[in-house]
C-alpha positions as CSV (number, residue, x, y, z in Angstrom):
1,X,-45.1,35.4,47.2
2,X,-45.5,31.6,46.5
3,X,-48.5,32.2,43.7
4,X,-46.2,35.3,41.7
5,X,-43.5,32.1,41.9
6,X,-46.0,30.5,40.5
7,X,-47.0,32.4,37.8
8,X,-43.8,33.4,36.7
9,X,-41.8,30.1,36.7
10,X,-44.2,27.3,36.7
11,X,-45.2,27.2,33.4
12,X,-41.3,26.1,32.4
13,X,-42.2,23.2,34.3
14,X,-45.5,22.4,33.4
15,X,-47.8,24.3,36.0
16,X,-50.5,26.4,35.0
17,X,-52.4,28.3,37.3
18,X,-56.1,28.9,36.2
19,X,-56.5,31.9,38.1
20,X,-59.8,32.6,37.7
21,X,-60.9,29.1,39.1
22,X,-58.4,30.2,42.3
23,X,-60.8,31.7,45.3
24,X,-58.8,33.3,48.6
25,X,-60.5,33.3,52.2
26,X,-58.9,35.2,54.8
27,X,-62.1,35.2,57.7
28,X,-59.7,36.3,60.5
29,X,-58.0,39.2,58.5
30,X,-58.9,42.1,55.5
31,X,-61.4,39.7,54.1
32,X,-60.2,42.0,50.4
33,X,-56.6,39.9,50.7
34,X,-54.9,43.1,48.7
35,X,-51.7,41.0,48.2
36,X,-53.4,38.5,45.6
37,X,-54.2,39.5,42.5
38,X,-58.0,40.5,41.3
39,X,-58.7,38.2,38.9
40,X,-59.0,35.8,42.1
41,X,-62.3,35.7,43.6
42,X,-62.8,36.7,47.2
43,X,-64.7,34.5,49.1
44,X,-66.5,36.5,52.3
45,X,-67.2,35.2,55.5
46,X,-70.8,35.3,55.8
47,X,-73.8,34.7,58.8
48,X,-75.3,31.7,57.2
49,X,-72.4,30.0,55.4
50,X,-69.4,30.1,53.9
51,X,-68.2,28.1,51.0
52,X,-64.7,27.8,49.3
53,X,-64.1,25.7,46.2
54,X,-67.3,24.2,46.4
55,X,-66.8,23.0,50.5
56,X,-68.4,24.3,53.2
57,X,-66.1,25.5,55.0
58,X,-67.7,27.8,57.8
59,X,-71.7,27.8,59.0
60,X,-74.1,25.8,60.3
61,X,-75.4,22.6,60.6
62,X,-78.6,22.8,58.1
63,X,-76.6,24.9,55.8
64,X,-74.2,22.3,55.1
65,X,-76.7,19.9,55.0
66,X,-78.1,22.2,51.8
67,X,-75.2,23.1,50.5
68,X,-74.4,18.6,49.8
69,X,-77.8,18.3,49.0
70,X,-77.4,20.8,45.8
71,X,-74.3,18.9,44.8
72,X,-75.8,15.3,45.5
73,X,-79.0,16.4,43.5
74,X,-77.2,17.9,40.3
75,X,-75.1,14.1,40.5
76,X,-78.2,12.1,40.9
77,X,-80.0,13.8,37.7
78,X,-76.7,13.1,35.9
79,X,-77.0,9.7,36.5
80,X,-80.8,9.4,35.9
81,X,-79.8,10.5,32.4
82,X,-77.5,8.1,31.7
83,X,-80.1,5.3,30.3
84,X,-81.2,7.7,27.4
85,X,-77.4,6.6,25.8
86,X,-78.8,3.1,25.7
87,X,-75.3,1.7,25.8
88,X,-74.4,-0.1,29.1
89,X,-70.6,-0.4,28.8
90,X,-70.7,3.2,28.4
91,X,-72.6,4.0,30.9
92,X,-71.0,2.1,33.5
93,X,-67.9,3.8,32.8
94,X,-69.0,7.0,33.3
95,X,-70.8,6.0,36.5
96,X,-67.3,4.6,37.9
97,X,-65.4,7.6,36.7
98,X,-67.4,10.9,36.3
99,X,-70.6,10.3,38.2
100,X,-69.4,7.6,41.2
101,X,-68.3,8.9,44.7
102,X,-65.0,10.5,42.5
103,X,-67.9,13.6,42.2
104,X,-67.8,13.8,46.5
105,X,-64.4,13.4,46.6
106,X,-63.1,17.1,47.8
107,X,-66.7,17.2,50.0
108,X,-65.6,13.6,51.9
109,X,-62.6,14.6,52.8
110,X,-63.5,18.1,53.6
111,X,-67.0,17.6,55.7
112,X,-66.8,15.6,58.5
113,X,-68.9,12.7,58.4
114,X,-71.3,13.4,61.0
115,X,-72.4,16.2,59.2
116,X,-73.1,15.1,55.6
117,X,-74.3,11.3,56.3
118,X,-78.1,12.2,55.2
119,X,-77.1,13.4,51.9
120,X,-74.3,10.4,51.7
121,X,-76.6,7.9,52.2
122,X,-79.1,9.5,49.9
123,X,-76.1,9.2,47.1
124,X,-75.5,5.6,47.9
125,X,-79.3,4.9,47.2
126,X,-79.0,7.0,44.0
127,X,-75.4,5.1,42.5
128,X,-77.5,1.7,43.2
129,X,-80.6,2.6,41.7
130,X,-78.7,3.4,38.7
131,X,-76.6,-0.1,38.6
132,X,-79.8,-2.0,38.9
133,X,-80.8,0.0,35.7
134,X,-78.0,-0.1,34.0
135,X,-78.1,-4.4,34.3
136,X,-81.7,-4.2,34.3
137,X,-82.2,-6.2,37.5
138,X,-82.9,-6.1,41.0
139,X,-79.3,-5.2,43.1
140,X,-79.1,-7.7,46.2
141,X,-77.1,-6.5,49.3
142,X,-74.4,-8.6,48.9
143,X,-73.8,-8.0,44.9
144,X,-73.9,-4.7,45.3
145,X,-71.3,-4.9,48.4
146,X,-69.3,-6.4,45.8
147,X,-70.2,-3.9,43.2
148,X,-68.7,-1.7,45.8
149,X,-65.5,-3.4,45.9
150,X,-62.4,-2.2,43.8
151,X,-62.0,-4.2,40.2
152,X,-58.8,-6.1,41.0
153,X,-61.1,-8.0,44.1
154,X,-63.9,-8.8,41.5
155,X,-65.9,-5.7,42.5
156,X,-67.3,-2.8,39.9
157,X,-65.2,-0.1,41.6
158,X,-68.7,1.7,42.8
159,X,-67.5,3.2,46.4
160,X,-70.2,3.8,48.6
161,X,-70.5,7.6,49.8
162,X,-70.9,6.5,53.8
163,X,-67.8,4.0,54.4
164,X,-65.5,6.3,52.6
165,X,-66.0,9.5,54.4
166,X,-64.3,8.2,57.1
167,X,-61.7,6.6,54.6
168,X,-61.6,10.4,53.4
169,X,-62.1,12.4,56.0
170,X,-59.2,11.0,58.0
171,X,-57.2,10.4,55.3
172,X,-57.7,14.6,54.7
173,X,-56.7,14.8,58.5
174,X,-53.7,13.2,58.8
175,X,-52.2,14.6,55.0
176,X,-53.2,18.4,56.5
177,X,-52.2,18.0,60.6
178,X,-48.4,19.8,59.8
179,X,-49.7,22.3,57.8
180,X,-52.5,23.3,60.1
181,X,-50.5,22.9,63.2
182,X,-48.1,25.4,61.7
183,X,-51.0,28.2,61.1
184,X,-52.2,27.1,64.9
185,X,-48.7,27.6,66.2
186,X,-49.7,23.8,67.8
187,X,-47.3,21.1,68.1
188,X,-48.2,18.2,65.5
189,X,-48.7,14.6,66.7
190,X,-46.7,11.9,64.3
191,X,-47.3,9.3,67.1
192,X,-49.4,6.4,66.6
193,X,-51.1,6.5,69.9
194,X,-55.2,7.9,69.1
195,X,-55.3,9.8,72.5
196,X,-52.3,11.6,71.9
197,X,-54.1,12.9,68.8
198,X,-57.1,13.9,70.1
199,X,-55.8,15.6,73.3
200,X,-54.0,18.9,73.3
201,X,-51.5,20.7,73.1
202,X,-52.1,18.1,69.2
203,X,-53.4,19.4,66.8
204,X,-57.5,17.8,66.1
205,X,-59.9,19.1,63.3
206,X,-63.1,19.4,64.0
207,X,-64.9,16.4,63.2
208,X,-61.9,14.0,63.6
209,X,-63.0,12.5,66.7
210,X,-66.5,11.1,65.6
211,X,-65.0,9.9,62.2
212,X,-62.4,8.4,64.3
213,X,-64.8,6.5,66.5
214,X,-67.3,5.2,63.9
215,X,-64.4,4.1,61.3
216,X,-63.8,0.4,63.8
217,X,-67.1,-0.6,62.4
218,X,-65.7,-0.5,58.7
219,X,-63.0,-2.2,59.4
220,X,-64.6,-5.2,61.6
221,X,-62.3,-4.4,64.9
222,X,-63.0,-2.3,68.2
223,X,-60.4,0.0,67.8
224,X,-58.1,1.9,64.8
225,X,-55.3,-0.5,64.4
226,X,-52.1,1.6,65.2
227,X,-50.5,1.6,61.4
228,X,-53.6,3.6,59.8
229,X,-53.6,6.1,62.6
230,X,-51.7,8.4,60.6
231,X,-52.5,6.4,57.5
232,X,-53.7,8.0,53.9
233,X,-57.2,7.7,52.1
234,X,-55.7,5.3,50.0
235,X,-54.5,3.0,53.3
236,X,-57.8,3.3,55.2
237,X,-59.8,2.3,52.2
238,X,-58.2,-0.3,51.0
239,X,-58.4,-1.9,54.7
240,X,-61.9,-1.1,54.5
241,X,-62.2,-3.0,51.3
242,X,-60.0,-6.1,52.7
243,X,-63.2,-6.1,55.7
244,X,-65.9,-6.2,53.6
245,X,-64.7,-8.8,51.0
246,X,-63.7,-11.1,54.1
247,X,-67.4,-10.5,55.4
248,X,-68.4,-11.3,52.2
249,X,-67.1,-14.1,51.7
250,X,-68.2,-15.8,55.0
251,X,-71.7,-15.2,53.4
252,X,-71.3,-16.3,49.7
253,X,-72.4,-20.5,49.0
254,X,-69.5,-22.5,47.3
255,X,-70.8,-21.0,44.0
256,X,-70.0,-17.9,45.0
257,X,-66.7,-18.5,46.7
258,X,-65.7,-19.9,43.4
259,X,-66.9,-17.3,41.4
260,X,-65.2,-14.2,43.4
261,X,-61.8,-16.3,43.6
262,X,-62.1,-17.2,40.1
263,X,-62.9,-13.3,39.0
264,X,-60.3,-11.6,41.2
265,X,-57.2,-12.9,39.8
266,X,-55.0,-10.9,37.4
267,X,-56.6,-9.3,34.7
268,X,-59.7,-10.8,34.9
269,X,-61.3,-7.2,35.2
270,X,-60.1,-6.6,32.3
271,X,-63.2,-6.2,30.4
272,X,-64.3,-3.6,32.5
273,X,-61.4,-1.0,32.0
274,X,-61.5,-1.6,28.2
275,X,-62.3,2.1,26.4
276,X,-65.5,1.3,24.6
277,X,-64.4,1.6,21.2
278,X,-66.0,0.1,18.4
279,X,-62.8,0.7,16.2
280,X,-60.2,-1.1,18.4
281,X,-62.8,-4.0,18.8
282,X,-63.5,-2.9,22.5
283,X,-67.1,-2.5,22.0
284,X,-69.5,-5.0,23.6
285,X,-73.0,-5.2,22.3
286,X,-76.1,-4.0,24.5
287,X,-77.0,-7.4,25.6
288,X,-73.3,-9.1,26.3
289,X,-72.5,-5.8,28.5
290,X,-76.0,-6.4,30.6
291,X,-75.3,-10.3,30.8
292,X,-72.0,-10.3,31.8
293,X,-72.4,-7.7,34.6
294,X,-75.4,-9.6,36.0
295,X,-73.0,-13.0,36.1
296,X,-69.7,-11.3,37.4
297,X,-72.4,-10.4,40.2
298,X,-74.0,-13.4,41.0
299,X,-77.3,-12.0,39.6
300,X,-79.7,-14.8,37.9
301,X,-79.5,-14.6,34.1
302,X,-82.3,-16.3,33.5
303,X,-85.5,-16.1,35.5
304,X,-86.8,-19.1,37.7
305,X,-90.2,-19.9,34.9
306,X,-87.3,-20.8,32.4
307,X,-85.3,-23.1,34.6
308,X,-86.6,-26.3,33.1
309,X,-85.4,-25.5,30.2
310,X,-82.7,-27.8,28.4
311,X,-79.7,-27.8,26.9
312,X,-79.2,-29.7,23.5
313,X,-77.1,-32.4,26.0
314,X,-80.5,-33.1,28.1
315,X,-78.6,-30.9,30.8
316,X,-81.9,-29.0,33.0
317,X,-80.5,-24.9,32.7
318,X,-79.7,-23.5,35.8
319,X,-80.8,-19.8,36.7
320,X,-76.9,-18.5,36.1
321,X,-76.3,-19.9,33.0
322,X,-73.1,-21.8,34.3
323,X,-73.7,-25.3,32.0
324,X,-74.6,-23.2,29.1
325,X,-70.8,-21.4,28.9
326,X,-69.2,-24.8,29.9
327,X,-71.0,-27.4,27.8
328,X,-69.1,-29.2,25.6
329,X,-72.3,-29.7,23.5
330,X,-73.4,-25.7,23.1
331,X,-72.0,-22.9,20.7
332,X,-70.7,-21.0,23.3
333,X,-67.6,-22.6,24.4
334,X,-66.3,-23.2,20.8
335,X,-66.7,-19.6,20.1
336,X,-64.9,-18.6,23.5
337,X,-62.1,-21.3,22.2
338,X,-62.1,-19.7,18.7
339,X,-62.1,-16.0,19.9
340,X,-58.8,-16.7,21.8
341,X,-57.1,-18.2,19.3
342,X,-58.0,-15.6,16.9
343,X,-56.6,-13.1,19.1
344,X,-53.4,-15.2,19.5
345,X,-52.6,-15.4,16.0
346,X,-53.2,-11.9,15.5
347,X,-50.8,-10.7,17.6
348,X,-48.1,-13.4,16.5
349,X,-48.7,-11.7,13.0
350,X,-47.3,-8.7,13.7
351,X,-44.3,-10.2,14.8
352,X,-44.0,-12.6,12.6
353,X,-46.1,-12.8,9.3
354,X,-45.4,-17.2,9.0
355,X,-47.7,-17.7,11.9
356,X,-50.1,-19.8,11.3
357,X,-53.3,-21.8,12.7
358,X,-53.7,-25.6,13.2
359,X,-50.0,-26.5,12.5
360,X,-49.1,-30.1,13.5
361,X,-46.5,-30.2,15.8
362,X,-44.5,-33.0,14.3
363,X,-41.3,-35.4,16.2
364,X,-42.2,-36.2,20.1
365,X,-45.8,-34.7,19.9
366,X,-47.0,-37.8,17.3
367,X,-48.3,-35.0,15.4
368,X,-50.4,-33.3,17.5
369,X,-52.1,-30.1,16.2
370,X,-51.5,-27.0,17.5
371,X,-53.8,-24.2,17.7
372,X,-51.3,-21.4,17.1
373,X,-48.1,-21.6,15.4
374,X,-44.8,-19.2,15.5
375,X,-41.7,-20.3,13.8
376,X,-39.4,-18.1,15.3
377,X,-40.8,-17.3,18.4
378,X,-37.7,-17.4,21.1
379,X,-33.9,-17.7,19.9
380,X,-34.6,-19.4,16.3
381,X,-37.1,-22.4,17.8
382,X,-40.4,-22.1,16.8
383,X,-43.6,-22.5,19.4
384,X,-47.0,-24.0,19.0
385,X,-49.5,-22.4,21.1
386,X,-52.7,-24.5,22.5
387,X,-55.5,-22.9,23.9
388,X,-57.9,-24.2,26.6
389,X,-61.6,-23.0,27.5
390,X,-62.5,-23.9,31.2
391,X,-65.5,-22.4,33.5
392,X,-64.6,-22.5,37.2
393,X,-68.6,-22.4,37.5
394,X,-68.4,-26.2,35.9
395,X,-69.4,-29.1,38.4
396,X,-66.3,-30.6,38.3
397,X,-63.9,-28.0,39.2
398,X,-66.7,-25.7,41.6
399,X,-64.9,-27.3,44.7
400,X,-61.2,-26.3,43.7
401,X,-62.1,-23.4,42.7
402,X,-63.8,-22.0,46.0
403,X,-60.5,-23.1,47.8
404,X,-57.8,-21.9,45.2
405,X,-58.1,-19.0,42.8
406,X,-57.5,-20.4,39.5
407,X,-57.8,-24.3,39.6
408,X,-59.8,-24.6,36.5
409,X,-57.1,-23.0,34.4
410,X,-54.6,-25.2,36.2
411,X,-56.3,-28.4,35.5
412,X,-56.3,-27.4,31.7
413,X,-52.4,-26.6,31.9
C-alpha cells in the first residue's frame, strides 16, 4: 500500500505523515476501510452531509451553505480581532497571509462556486471592512480593486473570495481530471476545445460547467480563451489579475496612472514584504504604516477642511500630500535623501571599512562631491555613489510618469 510506503520510507526523504490529521472516505464501499490503519479517522457517509478535511464533500445545498458559513465566521472574528494589536504593519501581514482568502483556499477549489457565492461574498465584505480599519479610512471601489491586486502590480495582495473561486475551482478541475477519470474508468480530455470537456464520454465535475460559464466575465472576454482551458489556479488568476488592472486603469485620472505605474515596478512593494522587526530596522511606526497604505492607494491623506493649508514655500497642500514629499523647501525629502544614503554606506562598510560619506570626486568631476564613497569597489578603481530623491507624483514629471513606469528616476539619472 502507497501510505505503509509512506510510513516506512518517507521520512529518509523528508516526508512525515501526521496520521492523525489523515481522514479516509470510502461512501461506495465498507465505510470501516479495514486496510488503513486506526489511528486514521473514518469519515461516514451521512443523510445531511458529509465532510472530509474540512470540505463538503457530499449533501445538500443548505448544508454546504452552513458548513462555509462556520468557517467564514470563525475567519471574520479573527480578523475583527486584529485591531486590539494596535500595530498596522503587523496586522496587514497577517491579514495577507493567515486571515486573506489563503484561509478558503482548499474550500475554493473544492466547492463549486455556485454553491458557496453567499458566504464568499460575505468574506469579501469582511476582508474590506478590516483594510478600511486597519488604514483607518473609508475603502473606495477602485482602491480596494487595487488592494486586491497582487504586490508586484501595485496591489496589497488581498484576493477577493468571489473572482478566485473560479480561478480555483477550475484550476482544482483541470490538476484532478486524470486522476478522477481513472477511478470513473472515463476517458480524460487534454484538448483545448470547452465542449469536448463538458460532453461525454470526458470526464466533468460537478460544478465545472457554471464556473466555466461565469469565469468570461473576470476575464473581460465572451468566452475562455483556449490556453487556460486546461490552465492551473495560478494561470487563470493571474489573467484575471491582468483584466482588472487594465479595467483599472481606463478608470484612474493621470494621477493615478502615474502613481500605479510608478508603484509597480521592481521592488517597489518592497515595504510591504518586510518582516516587521524592530531589531533588523524593519519596523514602521503606527502612523507611517497607516499613511503610506492610504497613499500607495490613492486614499486622501489629509481631509478636504485642511486643504488650504500651506507649505513653508507658499505651495496650497493638496489632499494626497504629493508637494509635501517633493518640496525642495520641506523636511521630508532631505530625510528621504539622507535615509538612502545612510543605507548605502552601510552596506559598503561591510565590504569595505574606508567607505566614506561626502568624498570629493577629484580630476574630470571639478571636484564634485559625492554622496557615497568606495575605494575599491570593482577591480582596484574606486566608485562614488550619488543619490537622487524624485516623486513621480511632482508636477513636472506627472505626465511621464502616467505614460512610462519610471520617468522620474530616469530624469534624475
Amino acid at each position: 500500500m502507497l501510505l505503509d510506503a509512506l510510513l516506512q520510507q518517507g521520512p529518509s526523504y523528508g516526508l512525515l505523515v501526521t496520521v492523525d490529521k489523515c481522514e479516509v472516505f470510502w461512501p461506495s464501499g465498507d465505510q470501516t476501510v479495514p486496510e488503513f490503519p486506526s489511528e486514521i479517522k473514518r469519515v461516514y457517509q451521512s443523510e445531511g452531509g458529509t465532510t472530509l478535511l474540512g470540505s463538503p464533500v457530499y449533501g445538500k445545498d443548505d448544508f454546504i451553505d452552513s458548513t462555509l458559513a462556520k468557517v467564514v465566521a470563525k475567519v471574520l472574528n479573527s480578523q475583527s480581532h486584529l485591531q486590539d494589536l494596535d500595530n498596522p504593519q503587523v496586522e496587514l501581514h497577517l491579514l495577507r497571509s493567515c486571515l486573506g482568502s489563503c484561509t478558503l483556499n482548499s474550500l475554493l477549489r473544492t466547492v463549486p462556486p455556485s454553491l458557496g457565492s453567499d458566504q464568499f461574498v460575505h468574506f469579501d465584505k469582511g476582508l474590506r471592512r478590516s483594510l478600511g480599519v486597519i488604514t483607518h479610512s473609508s475603502i473606495s471601489d477602485s482602491a480596494w480593486h487595487q488592494a486586491t491586486l497582487p504586490l508586484k502590480v501595485g496591489g496589497l495582495g488581498l484576493k477577493e473570495a468571489v473572482p478566485t473561486s473560479s480561478a480555483a475551482f477550475l484550476g482544482s478541475c483541470n490538476f484532478s481530471r486524470n486522476l478522477v477519470s481513472f477511478f470513473l474508468d472515463k476517458e480524460a480530455s487534454n484538448t483545448t476545445d470547452l465542449d469536448d470537456i463538458t460532453n461525454s464520454p470526458y470526464v466533468c465535475i460537478p460544478g465545472e460547467n457554471h464556473a466555466r460559464n461565469i469565469l468570461p466575465k473576470y476575464l473581460g472576454s465572451d468566452t475562455i480563451p483556449p490556453n487556460l482551458t486546461n490552465a492551473s489556479q495560478r494561470q487563470i488568476q493571474s489573467r484575471i489579475d491582468s483584466h482588472l488592472l487594465s479595467n483599472l486603469k481606463e478608470g484612474f485620472s493621470l494621477r493615478d496612472q502615474a502613481r500605479i505605474n510608478t508603484i509597480s515596478t521592481p521592488h517597489a512593494g518592497a515595504w510591504l514584504k518586510a518582516i516587521p522587526n524592530p531589531k533588523l530596522g524593519l519596523a514602521m511606526l503606527r502612523h507611517e504604516h497607516i499613511l503610506t497604505c492610504r497613499y500607495w492607494l490613492g486614499i486622501s491623506i489629509f481631509p478636504d477642511s485642511q486643504q488650504a493649508a500651506r507649505c513653508p514655500c507658499g505651495h496650497v497642500m493638496d489632499c494626497f500630500g504629493d508637494h509635501v514629499l517633493g518640496c525642495g523647501h520641506g523636511p521630508l525629502r532631505k530625510k528621504c535623501y539622507n535615509a538612502i544614503s545612510e543605507v548605502i554606506w552601510h552596506a559598503l562598510l561591510v565590504d569595505n571599512r574606508d567607505s566614506k560619506q561626502e568624498q570629493k570626486c577629484g580630476g574630470e568631476s571639478n571636484n564634485r562631491i559625492g554622496d557615497v564613497f568606495h575605494p575599491d569597489f570593482l577591480e582596484g578603481r574606486p566608485a562614488f555613489f550619488d543619490v537622487s530623491v524624485r516623486n513621480s507624483m511632482q508636477p513636472s514629471y506627472v505626465y511621464k510618469a502616467a505614460i512610462k513606469p519610471g520617468a522620474a528616476a530616469e530624469a534624475g539619472e
